[in-house]
N, C-alpha and C positions, 0 to 999 in steps of 0.2 A: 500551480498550473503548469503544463508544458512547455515550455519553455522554444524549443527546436528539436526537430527531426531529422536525420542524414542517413540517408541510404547509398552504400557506396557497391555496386554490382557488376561483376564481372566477368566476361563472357569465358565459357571453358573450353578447351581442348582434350581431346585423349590420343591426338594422334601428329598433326602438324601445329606447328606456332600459326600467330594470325597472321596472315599476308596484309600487303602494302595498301593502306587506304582503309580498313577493315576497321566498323569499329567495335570497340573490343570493351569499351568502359563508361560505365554513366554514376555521376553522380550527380545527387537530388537530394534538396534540403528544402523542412519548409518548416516554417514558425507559424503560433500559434496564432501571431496576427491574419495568418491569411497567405504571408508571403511566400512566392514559391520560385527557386530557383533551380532548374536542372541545365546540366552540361554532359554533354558526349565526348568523347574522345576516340579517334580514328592513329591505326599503327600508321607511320611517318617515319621512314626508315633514315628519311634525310635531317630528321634532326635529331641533337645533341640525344634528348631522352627516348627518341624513335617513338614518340606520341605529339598529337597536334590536336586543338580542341576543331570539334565535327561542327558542333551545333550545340549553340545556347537556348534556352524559353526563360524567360522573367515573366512572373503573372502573378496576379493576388485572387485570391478564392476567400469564399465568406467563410468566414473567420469559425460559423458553428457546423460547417460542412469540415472544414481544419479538427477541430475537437474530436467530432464522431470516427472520421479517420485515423485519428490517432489512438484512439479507443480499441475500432477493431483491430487494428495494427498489432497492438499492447494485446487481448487477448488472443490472437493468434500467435503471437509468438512465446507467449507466457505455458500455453501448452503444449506448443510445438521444443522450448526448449527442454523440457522434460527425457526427451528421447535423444539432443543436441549429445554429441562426443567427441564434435570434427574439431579438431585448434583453427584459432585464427588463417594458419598458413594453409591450409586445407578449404579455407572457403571462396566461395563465390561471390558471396556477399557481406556484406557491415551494416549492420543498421545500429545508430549511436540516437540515444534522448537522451536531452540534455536538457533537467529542472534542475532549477534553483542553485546554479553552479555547481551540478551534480552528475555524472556522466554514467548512461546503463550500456553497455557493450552487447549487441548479440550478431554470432556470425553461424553462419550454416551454407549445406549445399542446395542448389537448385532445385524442388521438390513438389512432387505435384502435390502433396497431400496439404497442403498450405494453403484452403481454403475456408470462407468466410459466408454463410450460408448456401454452401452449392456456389458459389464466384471466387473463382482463382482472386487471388491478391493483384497479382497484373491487370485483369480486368476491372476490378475496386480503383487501382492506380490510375488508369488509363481513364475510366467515368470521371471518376473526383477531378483530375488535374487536366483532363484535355492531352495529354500527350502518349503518342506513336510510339512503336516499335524500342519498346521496353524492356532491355534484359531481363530484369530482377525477376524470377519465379516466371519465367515465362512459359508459356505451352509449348516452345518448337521442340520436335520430337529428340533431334540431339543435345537441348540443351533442357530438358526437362524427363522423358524415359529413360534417355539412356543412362543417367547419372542415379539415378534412384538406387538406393541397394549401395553405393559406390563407400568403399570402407577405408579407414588408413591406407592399409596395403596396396589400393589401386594403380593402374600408372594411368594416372590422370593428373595433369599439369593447369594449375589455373594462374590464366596471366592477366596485366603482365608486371609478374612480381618478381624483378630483377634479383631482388636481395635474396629470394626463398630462393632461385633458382642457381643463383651464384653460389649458395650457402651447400644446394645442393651437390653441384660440382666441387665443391669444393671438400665435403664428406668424400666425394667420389677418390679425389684425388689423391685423399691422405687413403683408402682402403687401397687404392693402387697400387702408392708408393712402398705400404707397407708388405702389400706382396710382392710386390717386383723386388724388395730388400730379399727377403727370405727366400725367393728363389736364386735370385743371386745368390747369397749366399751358400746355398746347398747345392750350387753348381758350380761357383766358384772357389771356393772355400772349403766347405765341409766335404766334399769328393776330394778336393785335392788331396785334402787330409787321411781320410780314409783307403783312398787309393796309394798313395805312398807308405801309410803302416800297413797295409796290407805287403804291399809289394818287400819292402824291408823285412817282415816280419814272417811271412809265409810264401816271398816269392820263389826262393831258391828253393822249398820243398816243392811248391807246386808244378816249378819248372821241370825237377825231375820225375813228379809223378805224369807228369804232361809226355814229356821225352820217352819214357819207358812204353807207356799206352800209347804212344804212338809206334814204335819200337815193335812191341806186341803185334799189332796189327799187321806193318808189314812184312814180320817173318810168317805170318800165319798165311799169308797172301803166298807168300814165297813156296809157300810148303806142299799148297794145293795146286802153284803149279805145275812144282815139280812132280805134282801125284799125278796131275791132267796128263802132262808127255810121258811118262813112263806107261797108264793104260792106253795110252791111242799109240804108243811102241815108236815113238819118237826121241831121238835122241836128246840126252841133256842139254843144253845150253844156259851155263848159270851165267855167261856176260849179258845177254839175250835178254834172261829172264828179270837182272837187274834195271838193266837199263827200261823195261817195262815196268818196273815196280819204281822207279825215280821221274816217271812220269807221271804214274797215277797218284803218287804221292809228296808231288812237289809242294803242295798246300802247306804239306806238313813240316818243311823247313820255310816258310815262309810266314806262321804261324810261330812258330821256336826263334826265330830272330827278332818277330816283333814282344814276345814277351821279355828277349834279353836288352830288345830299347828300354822296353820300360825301368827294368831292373836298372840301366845303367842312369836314368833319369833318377830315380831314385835316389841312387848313390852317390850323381853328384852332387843333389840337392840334399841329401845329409852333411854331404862334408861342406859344402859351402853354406848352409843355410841352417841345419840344422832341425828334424821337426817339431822337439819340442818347442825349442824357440819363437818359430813360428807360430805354432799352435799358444804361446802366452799370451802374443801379440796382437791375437784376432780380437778380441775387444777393441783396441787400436783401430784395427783395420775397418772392422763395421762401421765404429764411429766415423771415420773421415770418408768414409763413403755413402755414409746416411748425408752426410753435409754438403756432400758432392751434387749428390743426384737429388735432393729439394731443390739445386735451382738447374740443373743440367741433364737428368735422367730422361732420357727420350720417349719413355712411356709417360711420363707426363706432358713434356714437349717437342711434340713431334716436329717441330717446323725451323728448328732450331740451326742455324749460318755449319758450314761445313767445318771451318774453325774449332766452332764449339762443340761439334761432334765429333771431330779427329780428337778434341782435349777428353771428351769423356772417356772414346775408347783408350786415350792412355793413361787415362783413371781405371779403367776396368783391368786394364793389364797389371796396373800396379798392386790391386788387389787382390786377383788372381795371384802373383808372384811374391806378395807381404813386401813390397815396398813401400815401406812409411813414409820415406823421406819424399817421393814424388808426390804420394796421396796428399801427405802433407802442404806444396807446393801448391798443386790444384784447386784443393780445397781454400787456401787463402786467394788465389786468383780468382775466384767465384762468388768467395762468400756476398762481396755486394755489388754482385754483378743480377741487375733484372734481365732474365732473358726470356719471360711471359708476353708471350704475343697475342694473345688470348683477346680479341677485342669483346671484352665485356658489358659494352650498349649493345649490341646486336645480338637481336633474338635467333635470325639463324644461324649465328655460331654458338651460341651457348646449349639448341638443342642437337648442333652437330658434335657438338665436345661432349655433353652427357651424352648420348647415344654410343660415341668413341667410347668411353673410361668404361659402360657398363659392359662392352663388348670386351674390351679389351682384361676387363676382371675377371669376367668368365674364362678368357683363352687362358689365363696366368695360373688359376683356378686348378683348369687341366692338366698345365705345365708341369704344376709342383705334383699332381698325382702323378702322372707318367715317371718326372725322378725319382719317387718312391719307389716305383716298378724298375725300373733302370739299373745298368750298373753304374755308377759303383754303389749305390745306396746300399744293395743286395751284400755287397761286403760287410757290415755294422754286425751281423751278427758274428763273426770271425776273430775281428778284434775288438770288441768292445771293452772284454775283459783279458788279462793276462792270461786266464782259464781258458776261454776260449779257445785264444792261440793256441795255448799248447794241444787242448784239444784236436781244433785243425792240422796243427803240424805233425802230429801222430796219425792222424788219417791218412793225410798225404802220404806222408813214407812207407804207411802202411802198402798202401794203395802201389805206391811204386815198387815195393818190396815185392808184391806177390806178381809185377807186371814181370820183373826182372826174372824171379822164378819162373814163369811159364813161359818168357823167351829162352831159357837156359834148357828148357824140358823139349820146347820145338826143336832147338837147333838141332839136340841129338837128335831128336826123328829125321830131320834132313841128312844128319850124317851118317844113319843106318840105311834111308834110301841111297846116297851115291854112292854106298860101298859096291 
């Protein structure tokens, strides 16, 4: 025989947590003597578990009105679990029988079709036991339409299940962490890398195929000057026409200087650093900055004392620059350091922290497409391979080669016009 029955029902959300006073949870147990015990429970933001019981019933009901109920109960949900695929953390509801020290679990979402000749289950509940305003399978249209149809994949939140929800931020936080690594990374690290063999490896060609084509340009500028004032029968003036061609083309040494900063950035961080070296050392480097940023990394904690934020950015610097020894330092001043402020009894900060991370996954999401499109990513095909290189570096001088010839072919046209 039956032993007891527990229905444990839960009110759902798809959009806001419950507010203050709200109640959100009923549980109802009844044994096959007859006995019936339900409790309410109302959100209570002021205490410890942010729950406080609403409202008790104690009553006894005949014991063969008990059986028949339990009866229907048993075959509605015997057919109803047929079509069941939701997990536990997915439901709204639990209902637990428990014979003969034996326990049967069945959990599901809110569902109108959970009826018992033409009479919703909530209406069966509410006859049999006398009692109001009943979660479990209820008619109200947002907690019974709209949830119908509702799949894994939904963003519907049913609370208030601290642990699902924690568990959930807390998926959030490692998908975050891991892309905020790898962007890092490829912003810090792998450009630098790229951008310095490049610059070492194909800068001095590119500088001169750059110089030349620029070169090009303004003797060709020069040339149509000097074509303009000879037909409008104007005297020559090559100071004139200079100093017009070092205006329109100031860009162009200012352009040329900043590619010979890079070069020289380069240079000195070969001779005092080394690239290969560096580049052995990045495993090193990742590591103590994966170490770092679990308890320090601002995309996971935003809120974090200005202290700790001057320390990371000189974590970030350090790893940007292959400073082991500092990361090194940082890392051991952190390692057990808690700087989670994250208060995790409160409902609305756990759905304003998930709401943060899924936003904030998306932005990172983009971040890393846009590097891909960016420079220096765009350099990986250049130097990838030693082939490459040399490839590119033939181009380039190619390139510069033929700008030098067509400067060398203009000049003489200028100097057959000012003869």
């Amino acid at each position: 025989m039956m032993e007891e029955m527990v229905l444990i029902s839960t009110k759902a959300t798809s959009t806001q947590p419950p507010v203050n006073n709200e109640e959100f949870q009923q549980h109802l147990t009844i044994q096959s003597d007859g006995s019936v015990l339900f409790k309410a429970y109302y959100v209570d933001l002021a205490s410890a578990d942010n729950q406080s019981l609403a409202r008790m019933i104690h009553k006894k009901i005949d014991f063969r009105q008990c059986k028949q109920f339990f009866y229907i109960i048993r075959q509605l949900l015997s057919e109803y679990r047929g079509n069941q695929s939701y997990s536990s953390k997915q439901s709204t509801w639990q209902l637990v029988f428990k014979h003969e020290g034996q326990s049967e679990v069945y959990t599901g979402l809110l569902d109108g079709k959970l009826n018992y000749r033409g009479q919703s289950l909530t209406y069966i509940l509410q006859k049999t036991l006398g009692i109001e305003q009943l979660l479990a399978f209820g008619p109200v249209k947002d907690q019974t339409d709209a949830l119908i149809g509702v799949t894994k994949k939904a963003n519907v939140t049913y609370l208030p299940n601290h642990e699902h929800l924690n568990q959930t931020i807390k998926g959030l936080k490692d998908c975050v962490l891991s892309l905020s690594l790898k962007r890092d990374h490829q912003l810090y690290v792998e450009n630098k890398i790229l951008e310095i063999r490049y610059t070492l490896e194909l800068g001095p060609a590119e500088y001169r195929a750059i110089q030349a084509a620029m070169q090009l340009e303004r003797i060709v500028k020069k040339y149509t000057l000097i074509q303009e004032q000879i037909v409008n029968g104007e005297p020559i003036s090559l100071p004139k026409i200079d100093e017009q061609l070092s205006q329109s083309y100031a860009y162009q040494e200012d352009y040329l200087l900043h590619k010979l900063k890079r070069l020289n950035q380069a240079i000195v961080f070969q001779r005092e650093y080394g690239l290969e070296n560096f580049v052995e050392q990045v495993s090193t480097l990742d590591e103590l900055y994966c170490k770092i940023s679990l308890h320090i990394h601002p995309d996971l904690f935003p809120n974090l004392a200005s202290e700790v934020q001057e320390l990371y950015q000189n974590a970030l610097i350090a790893y940007h620059q292959g400073d082991v020894f500092t990361l090194n330092m940082i890392a051991t001043v952190v390692s057990n350091q808690n700087v989670e402020q994250q208060n995790t009894h409160s409902f609305a900060d756990l759905f304003a922290e998930q709401k943060r991370l899924h936003a904030l996954k998306d932005l990172i999401k983009e971040e890393l497409v846009q590097l891909d499109d960016e420079y220096p990513s765009a350099l990986k095909q250049y130097v990838n391979t030693q082939e490459q290189v040399t490839t590119q570096r033939d181009f380039l001088n190619e390139q510069a080669d033929e700008s030098i010839k067509a400067i060398q072919d203009y000049q003489a046209k200028i100097d057959i016009l000012l003869k």
